[in-house]
C-alpha positions as MATLAB code, in Angstrom:
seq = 'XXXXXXXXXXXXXXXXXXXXXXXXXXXXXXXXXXXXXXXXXXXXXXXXXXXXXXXXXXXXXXXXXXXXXXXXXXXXXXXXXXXXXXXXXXXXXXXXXXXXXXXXXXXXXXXXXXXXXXXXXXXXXXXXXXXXXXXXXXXXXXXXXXXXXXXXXXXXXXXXXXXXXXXXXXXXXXXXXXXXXXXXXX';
ca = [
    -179.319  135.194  268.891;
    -179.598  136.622  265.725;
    -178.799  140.221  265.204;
    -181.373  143.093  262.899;
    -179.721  145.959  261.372;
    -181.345  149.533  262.069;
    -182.902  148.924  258.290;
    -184.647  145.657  259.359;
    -185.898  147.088  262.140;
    -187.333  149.998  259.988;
    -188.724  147.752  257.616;
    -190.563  146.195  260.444;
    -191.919  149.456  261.398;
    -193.450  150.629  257.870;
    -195.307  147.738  258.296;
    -196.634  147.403  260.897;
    -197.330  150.746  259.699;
    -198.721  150.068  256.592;
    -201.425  146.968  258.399;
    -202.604  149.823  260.701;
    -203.118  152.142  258.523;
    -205.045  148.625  256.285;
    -207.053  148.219  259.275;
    -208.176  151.603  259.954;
    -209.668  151.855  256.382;
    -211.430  148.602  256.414;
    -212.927  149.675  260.063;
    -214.454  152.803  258.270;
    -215.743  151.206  255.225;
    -217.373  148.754  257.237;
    -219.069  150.824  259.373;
    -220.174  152.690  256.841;
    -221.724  149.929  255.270;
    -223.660  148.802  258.822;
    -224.973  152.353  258.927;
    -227.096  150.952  255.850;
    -225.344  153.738  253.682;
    -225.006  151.067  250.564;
    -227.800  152.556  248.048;
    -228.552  156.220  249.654;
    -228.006  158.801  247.810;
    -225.750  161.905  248.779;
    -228.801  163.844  249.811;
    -230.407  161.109  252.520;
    -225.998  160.677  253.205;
    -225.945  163.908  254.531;
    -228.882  164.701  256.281;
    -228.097  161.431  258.431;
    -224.491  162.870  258.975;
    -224.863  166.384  259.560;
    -228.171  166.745  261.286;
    -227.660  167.812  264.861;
    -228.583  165.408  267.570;
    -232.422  166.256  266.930;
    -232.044  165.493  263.147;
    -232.226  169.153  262.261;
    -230.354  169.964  259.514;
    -229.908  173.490  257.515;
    -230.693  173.157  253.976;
    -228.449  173.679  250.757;
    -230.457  174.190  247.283;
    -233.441  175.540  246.168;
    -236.918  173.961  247.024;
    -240.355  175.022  247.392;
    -242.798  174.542  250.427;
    -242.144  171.061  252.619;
    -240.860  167.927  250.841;
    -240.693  164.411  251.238;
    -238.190  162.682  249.919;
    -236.363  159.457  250.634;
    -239.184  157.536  252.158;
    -239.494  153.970  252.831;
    -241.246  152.210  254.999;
    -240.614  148.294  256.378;
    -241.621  145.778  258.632;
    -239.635  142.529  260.624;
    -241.619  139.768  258.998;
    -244.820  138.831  257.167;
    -246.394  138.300  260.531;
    -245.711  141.506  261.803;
    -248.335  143.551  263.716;
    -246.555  146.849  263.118;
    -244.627  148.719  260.984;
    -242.456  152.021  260.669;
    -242.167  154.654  258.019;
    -238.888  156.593  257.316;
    -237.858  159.778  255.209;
    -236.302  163.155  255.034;
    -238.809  166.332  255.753;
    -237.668  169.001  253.894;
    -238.960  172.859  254.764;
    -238.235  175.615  252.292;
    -240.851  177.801  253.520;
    -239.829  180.871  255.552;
    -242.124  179.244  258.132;
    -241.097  176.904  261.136;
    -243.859  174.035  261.639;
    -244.582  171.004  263.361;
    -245.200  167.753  262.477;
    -248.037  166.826  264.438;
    -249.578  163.380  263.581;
    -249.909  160.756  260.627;
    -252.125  158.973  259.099;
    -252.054  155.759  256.617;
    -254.258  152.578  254.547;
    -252.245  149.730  256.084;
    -252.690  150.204  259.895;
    -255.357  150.824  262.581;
    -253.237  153.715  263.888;
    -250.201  155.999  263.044;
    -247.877  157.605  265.836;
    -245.044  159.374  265.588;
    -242.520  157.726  267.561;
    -238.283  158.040  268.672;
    -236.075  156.591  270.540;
    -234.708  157.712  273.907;
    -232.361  156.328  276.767;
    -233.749  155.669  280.258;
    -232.215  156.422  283.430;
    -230.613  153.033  283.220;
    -228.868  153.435  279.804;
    -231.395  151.242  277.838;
    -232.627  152.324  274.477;
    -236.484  152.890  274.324;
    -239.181  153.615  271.619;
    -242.521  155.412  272.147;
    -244.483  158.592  271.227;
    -243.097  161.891  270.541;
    -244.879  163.865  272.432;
    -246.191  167.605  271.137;
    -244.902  166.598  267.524;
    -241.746  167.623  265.613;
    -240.525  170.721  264.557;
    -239.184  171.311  260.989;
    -237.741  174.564  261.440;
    -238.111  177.057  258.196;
    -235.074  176.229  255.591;
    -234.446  173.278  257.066;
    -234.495  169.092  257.276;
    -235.812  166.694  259.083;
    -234.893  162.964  259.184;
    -237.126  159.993  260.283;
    -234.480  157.020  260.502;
    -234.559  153.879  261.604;
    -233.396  154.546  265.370;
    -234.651  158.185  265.716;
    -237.707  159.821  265.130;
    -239.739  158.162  262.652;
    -243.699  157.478  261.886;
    -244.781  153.742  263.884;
    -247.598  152.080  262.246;
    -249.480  149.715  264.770;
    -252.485  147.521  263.930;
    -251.351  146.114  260.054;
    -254.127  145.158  258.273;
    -251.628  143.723  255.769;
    -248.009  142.448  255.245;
    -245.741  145.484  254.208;
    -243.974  142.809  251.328;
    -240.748  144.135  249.615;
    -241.635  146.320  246.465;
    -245.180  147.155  247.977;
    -246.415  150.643  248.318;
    -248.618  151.937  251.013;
    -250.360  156.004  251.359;
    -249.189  157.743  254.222;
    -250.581  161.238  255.300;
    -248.451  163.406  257.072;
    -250.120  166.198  259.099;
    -248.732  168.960  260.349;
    -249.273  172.505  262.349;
    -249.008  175.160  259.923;
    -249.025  173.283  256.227;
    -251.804  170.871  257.560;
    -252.088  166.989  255.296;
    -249.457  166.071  253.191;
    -250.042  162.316  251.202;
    -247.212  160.268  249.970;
    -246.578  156.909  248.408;
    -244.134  155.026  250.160;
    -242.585  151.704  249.129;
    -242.067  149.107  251.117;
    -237.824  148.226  251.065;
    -237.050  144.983  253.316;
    -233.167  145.879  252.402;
    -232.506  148.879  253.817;
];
């Protein structure tokens, strides 16, 4: 049986080391890149990351009354029957308010919608009841898997590069309209 000096066996060591520590990286880049971060800009980044569990986050920077940013709306096919609408809410009013409803020219109906878990562990979407609040100095994010605005009814195919009107309304500020476009990628 061959013998290994105390070196060999430390050389064995730092690597084993040194694949670990290989490993570990690739895990986190990867899932990073499944979390659909590839293309978001720091701003979207760290609302997703920092947002308490009920997407809340406090908001660095200057701004003026409630902002949409980062929207983008998609749909699973050309067939589809429904669609959902994502984006960050942004409140730099010294006001909490609610968003209470939506609105929009490519379905019969708009609902604001989340997911939950059910007494059994499984993952379900439907309505968010009595709205959502977007406290004053503060963010909001509708993401794909949270809170976010379903469109049922299409009266169209939501194609890559389209863009579609959708009218947020809420408690205090009342209708906000923005043009969304339509990104299959993200």
């Amino acid at each position: 049986m061959a013998k290994i000096s105390k070196s060999g066996i430390i050389g064995i060591i730092l690597a084993s080391l040194v694949v670990v520590a290989s490993l570990l990286v690739l895990g986190c880049v990867l899932k990073h890149k499944m979390h659909g971060h590839q293309g978001m800009d720091h701003a979207a980044h760290e609302i997703q990351h920092h947002a308490g569990s009920d997407g809340v986050m406090m908001l660095d920077g200057q701004g003026e009354g409630i902002i949409l940013d980062q929207s983008y709306a998609r749909a699973n096919g050309a067939s589809a029957k429904a669609g959902a609408a994502f984006m960050v809410i942004k409140n730099f009013t010294d006001k909490d308010d609610r968003l209470i409803g939506a609105s929009t020219n490519v379905a019969m109906k708009a609902e604001l919608h989340t997911h939950t878990v059910d007494a059994s562990g499984l993952t379900v979407m439907g309505p968010l009841k009595g709205g959502l609040a977007v406290p004053a100095h503060s963010g909001v994010a509708l993401k794909r898997g949270g809170h976010h605005v379903m469109m049922m009814g299409l009266k169209q195919p939501l194609n890559d590069g389209d863009v579609l009107t959708l009218t947020l309304i809420f408690e205090k500020t009342g209708e906000i309209t923005v043009e969304v476009p339509v990104d299959l990628k993200r």
